[in-house]
N, C-alpha and C positions, 0 to 999 in steps of 0.2 A: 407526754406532751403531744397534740394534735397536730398532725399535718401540717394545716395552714399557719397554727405558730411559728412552728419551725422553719417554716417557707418565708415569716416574715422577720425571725430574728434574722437569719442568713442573707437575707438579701439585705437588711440593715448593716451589716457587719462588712459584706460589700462594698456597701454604695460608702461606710467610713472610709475603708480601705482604698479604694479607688478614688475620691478626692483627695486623701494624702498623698498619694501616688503621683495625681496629678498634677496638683499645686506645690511640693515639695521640688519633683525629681524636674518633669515637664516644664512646667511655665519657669521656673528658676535656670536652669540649665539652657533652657531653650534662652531667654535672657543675658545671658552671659555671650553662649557663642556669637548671639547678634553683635554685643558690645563686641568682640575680637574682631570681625569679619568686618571689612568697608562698604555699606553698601556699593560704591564703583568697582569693587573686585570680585562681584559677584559675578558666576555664571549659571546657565543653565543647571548644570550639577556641579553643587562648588568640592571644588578637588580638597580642600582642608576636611570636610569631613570624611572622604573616602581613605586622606592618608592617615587621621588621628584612628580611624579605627584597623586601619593593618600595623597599628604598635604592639607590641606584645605583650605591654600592659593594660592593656584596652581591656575592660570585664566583658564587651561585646565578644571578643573572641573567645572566654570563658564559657559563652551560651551553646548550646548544643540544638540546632537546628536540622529536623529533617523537611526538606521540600518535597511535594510531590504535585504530579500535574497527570490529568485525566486524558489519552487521546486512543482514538480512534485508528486503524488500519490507516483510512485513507489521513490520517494529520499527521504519519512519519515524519516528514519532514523537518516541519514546524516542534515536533516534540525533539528532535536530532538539537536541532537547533538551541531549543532551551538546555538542554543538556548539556552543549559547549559550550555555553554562554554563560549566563546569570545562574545556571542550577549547580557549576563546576564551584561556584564558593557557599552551597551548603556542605553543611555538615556531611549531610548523607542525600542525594537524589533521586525520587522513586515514580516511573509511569507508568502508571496504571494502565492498562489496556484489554483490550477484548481478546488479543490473539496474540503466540507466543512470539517473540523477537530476541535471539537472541544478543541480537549486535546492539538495541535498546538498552538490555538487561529488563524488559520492562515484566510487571509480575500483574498476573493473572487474577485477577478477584472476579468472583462469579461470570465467568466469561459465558454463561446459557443466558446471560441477560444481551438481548437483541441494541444494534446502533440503537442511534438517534436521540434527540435531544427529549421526547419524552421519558427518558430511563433517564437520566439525570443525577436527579435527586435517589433511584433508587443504588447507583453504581458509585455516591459518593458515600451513602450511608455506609455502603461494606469497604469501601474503601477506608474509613478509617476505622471500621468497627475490626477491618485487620493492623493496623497501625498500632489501635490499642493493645490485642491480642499480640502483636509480634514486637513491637519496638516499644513499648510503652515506658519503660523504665532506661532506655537508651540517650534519650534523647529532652531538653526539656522544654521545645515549641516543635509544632506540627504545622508548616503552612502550605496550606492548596490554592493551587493557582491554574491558570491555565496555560494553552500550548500558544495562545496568541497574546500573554502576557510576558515583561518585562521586570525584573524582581532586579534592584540594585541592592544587595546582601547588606551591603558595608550599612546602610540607610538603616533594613529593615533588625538590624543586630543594634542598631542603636536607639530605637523606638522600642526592642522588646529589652531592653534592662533597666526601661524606666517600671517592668511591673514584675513580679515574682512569679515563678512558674508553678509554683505550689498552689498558688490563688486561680480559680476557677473562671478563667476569663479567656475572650477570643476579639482579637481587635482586629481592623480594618478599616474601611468605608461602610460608617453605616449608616444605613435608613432607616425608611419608618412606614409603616401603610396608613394611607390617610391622613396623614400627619400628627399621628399618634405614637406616641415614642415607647408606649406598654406594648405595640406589636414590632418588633422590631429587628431588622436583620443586617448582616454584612456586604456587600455586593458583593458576590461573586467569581468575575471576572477580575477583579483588580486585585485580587487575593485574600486569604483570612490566616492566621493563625488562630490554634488552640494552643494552650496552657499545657502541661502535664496534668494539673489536677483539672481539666477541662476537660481532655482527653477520659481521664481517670471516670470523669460522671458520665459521658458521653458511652463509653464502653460498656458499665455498670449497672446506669439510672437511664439511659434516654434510648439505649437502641431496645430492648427490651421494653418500652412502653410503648405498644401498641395503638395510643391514643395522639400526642404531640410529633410522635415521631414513623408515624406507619410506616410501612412499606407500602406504598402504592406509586403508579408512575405517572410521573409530572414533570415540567420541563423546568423549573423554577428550585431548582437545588438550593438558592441561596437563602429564599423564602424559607421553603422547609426546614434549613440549617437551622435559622437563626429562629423561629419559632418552637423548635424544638430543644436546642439550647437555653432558652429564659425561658421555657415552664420546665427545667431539668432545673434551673438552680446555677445556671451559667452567666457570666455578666457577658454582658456586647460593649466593648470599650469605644471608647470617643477617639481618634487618633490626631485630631489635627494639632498642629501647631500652636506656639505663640499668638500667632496672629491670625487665627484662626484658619489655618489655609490646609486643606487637604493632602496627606502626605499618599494615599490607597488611591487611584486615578483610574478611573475605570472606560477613559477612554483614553486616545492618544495625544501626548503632549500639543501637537500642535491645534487640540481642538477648543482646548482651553486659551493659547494665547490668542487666536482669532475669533473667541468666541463662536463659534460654530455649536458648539456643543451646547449653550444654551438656547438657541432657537428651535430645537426639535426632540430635544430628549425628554419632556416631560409628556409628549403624545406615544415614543415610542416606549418608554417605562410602562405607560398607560395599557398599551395594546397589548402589551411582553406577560404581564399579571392576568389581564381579565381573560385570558385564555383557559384560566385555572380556577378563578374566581371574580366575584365583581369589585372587589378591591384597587383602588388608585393608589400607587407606587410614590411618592414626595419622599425625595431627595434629602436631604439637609442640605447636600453643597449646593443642590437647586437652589434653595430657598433662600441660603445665605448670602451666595454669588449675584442672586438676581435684585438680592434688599441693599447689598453692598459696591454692589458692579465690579467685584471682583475677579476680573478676566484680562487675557493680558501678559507677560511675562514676568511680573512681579507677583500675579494668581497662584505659581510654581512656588508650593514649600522648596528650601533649599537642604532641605532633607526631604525629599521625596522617595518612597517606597516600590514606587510602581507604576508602570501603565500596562494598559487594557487594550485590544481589542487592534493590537498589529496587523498591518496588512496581510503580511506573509516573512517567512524565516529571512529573507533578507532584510525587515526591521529589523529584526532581536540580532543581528550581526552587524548593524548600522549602529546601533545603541552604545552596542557592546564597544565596536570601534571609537564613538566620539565621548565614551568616558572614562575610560581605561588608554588607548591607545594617542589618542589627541594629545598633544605637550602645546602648553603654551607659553611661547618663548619670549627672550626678554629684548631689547633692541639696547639696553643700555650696556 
């Protein structure tokens, strides 16, 4: 059988599997808890779903998650911080770093590779091509994130049992370049998982192809990821909601209720890419947010997975505080 058959029974086989997945588990499920929930009792992060998944029959806590986040010497901090915080309810916690720490615990992957944000895409490829090599069969999602993102576990353990870990998929916030959905990647910042069996090709089929997947240094890791993933044979999953609304936030919550975030991001998506290539960066939640005017505080899926791009370690401790620590009481 050639190549390109094979290339296109599988991804047939796929795209079956992942509209089951998504019209069965997704939009049904997600339909339900809207019926339970009041729209007037909703809040920012509704606390029904954070305590239906610390039950201990809950299959989310059946899943086995390891996190890891990429920082730098000088992001101590800020990575301390994820550590206390949102990375204390994976499974397993892992920082990658340039230099050894061992009050981090964080673990050394080719540390002769120099800062900066050009090495990127080069210090995420071996980061997980160790992942594969060390934990592969430990665990069954791998999600990356960063040192100035926000990861609420209980959320993102109930967005990953709507798909099988054995199936070759990596979800998020995804995009597209040019608005072409055959080029197509995760954002970055706001976090990705991989599958086991994602991991599996990623380790096997994609770091080892010298072509989709080089090693060369670029500042656009996410691009690379996700370009290198769908010509390896990996899907890029859809994550939003019911109602269409983004659960992977790749900036911070209050950039969406005020709308801020769409008056300027589609120039600096713009400037963020052509530095690598001539390529324009289009969103989908751009595109859908600015057709629909989606913004606001009902814009916030009430399973939301994540924000992006904190100020500093005192967010991810502010976060931490107003959705875990916050009670809200009753006057009756």
């Amino acid at each position: 059988m050639s190549t390109t058959i094979y290339h296109w029974i599988n991804w047939g086989l796929m795209l079956l599997s992942y509209v089951a997945s998504l019209s069965l588990s997704g939009v049904i499920t997600g339909k339900i808890i809207k019926a339970i929930i009041s729209p007037d009792s909703r809040l920012l992060f509704n606390q029904f779903h954070l305590r239906q998944h610390q039950s201990e029959d809950n299959p989310g806590n059946r899943i086995r998650i390891l996190c890891w986040v990429l920082a730098t010497s000088d992001k101590r901090v800020n990575a301390l911080a994820a550590k206390k915080t949102w990375g204390k309810r994976c499974d397993k916690f892992v920082i990658v770093s340039d230099v050894a720490d061992s009050d981090l615990g964080t673990v050394q992957v080719k540390s002769r590779l120099q800062n900066g944000k050009e090495v990127l895409w080069l210090k995420t490829r071996e980061s997980f091509k160790y992942l594969f090599d060390i934990h592969l069969q430990d665990f069954d999602w791998f999600l990356k994130a960063d040192v100035d993102t926000y990861i609420i576990v209980e959320n993102l353990r109930y967005v990953l049992t709507l798909y099988d870990p054995d199936f070759p998929i990596a979800l998020g916030e995804r995009a597209n370049v040019d608005g072409n959905s055959n080029y197509s990647f995760l954002s970055g910042g706001s976090g990705y998982a991989l599958s086991r069996a994602a991991l599996k090709i990623f380790g096997e089929v994609a770091y080892p192809d010298t072509n989709p997947c080089q090693a060369r240094a670029i500042a656009n890791e996410d691009v690379m990821m996700g370009h290198c993933m769908t010509k390896s044979g990996i899907m890029l999953g859809d994550t939003r909601d019911e109602l269409e609304r983004h659960r992977f936030y790749h900036n911070k919550p209050e950039d969406y209720i005020e709308g801020k975030w769409r008056k300027w991001f589609p120039s600096v998506m713009k400037y963020r890419y052509d530095k690598a290539s001539s390529h324009k960066i289009k969103l989908w939640m751009n595109v859908k947010f600015t057709r629909s005017g989606k913004w606001g505080i009902n814009s916030l899926s009430e399973t939301t997975v994540s924000f992006h791009t904190l100020k500093n370690a005192t967010s991810l401790y502010l976060l931490e505080n107003l959705i875990y620590e916050v009670k809200v009481s009753s006057c009756d």
